[in-house]
N, C-alpha and C positions, 0 to 999 in steps of 0.2 A: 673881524669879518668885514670885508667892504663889500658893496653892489654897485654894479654898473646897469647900464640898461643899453638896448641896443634896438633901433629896427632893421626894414631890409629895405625900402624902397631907394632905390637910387641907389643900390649896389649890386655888383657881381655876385658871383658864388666865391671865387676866391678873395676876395675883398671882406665878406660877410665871417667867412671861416675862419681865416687870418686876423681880424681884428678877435676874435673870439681863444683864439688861439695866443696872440702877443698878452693878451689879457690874463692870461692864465687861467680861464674861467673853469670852476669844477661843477656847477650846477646851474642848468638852464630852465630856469622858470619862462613858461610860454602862459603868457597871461590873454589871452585872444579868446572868444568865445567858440569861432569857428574857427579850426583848426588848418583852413585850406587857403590857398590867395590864389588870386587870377594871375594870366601871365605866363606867358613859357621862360620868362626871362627869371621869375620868381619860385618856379616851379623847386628848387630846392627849398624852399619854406613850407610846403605842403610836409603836414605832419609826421608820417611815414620814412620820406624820404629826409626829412631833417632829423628827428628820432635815428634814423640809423646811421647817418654822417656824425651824431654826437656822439653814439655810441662806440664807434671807430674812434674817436677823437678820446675817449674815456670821459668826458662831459655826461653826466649824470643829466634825465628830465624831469620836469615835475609839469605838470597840468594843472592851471591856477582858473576855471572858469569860473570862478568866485570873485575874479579880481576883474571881469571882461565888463564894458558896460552893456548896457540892453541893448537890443537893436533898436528901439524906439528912440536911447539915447543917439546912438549913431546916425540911424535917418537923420533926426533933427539937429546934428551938426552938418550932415552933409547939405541940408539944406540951406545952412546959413554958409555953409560954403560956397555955394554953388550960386546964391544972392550975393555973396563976392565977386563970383567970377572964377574963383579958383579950385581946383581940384583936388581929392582929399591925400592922393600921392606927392601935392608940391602945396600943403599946406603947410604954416610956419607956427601956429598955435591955436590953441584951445579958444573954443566961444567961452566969453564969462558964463553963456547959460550953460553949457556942456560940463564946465567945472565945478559949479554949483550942484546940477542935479547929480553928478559923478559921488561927488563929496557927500552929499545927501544919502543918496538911495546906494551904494557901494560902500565905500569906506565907513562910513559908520557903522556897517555891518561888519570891516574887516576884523577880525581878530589878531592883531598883532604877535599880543605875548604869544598867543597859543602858534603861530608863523614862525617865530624866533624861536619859539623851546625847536619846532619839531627841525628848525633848521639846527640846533645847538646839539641835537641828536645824531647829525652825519658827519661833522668834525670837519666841515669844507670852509674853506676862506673864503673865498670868493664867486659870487654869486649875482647871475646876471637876470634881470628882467626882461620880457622881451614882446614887441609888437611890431606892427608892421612901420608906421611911418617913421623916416627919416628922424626927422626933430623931436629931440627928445619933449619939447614943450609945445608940441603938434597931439601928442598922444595919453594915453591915461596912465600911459607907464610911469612918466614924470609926475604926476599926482601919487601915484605909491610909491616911489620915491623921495618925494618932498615927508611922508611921514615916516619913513627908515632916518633917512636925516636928523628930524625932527626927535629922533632918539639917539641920534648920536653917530652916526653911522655913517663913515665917506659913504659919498655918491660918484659914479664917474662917467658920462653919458657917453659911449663910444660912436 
């Protein structure tokens, strides 16, 4: 099995589709807490209408709000964003504090094994993570990534 991760910011609709599609992706985990993004440019990312282009595309979904961080965690990066200067669409990585409490209060809750049996149950290859921003080391998708890894597992951040 490999996993890639993917976001949307700074992409098209056929840019978004097509990278998902060369990938050969058969299951799309949306790790996001809120299912919706602003933007008429992003509006294919709102849940509904992304759910149903995957399903057209035979891309299987899964809903991972287990894996989203708090919104309290998010405020407090966008804050330290924003005490940068820079905005959370054209950020480039994670605050150490953001990684820390992620790692903390998230992932130590993740259950792994029990993640891998229930993906070992649909007999898919390839399996993509998914949140909004651009860079994969902007976002907490590459924290659950870095522990897929960490077991063995290409990673491949599209």
């Amino acid at each position: 099995m490999k996993f890639f991760t993917i976001g949307i910011y700074h992409r098209t609709e056929s840019e978004f589709f097509g990278a998902l599609e060369e990938a050969q992706i058969q299951l799309f985990c949306d790790i996001r807490r809120r299912r919706g993004i602003r933007g008429k440019q992003y509006a294919f990312g709102n849940s509904k209408l992304l759910q149903k282009r995957l399903d057209g595309m035979g891309i299987a979904y899964w809903h991972l709000p287990e894996l989203a961080p708090t919104t309290a965690m998010v405020h407090r990066q966008d804050q330290i964003d924003g005490d940068s200067g820079i905005s959370r669409r054209d950020r480039r990585v994670l605050s150490s504090e953001f990684v820390e409490e992620y790692k903390r209060e998230i992932l130590s809750e993740f259950d792994v094994d029990r993640f891998l049996h229930r993906l070992s149950q649909t007999k898919v290859e390839k399996v993509i993570l998914f949140c909004l921003e651009r860079e994969a080391a902007a976002c907490h998708r590459s924290l659950v990534a870095e522990i897929l890894q960490l077991r063995g597992f290409d990673i491949e951040h599209l």
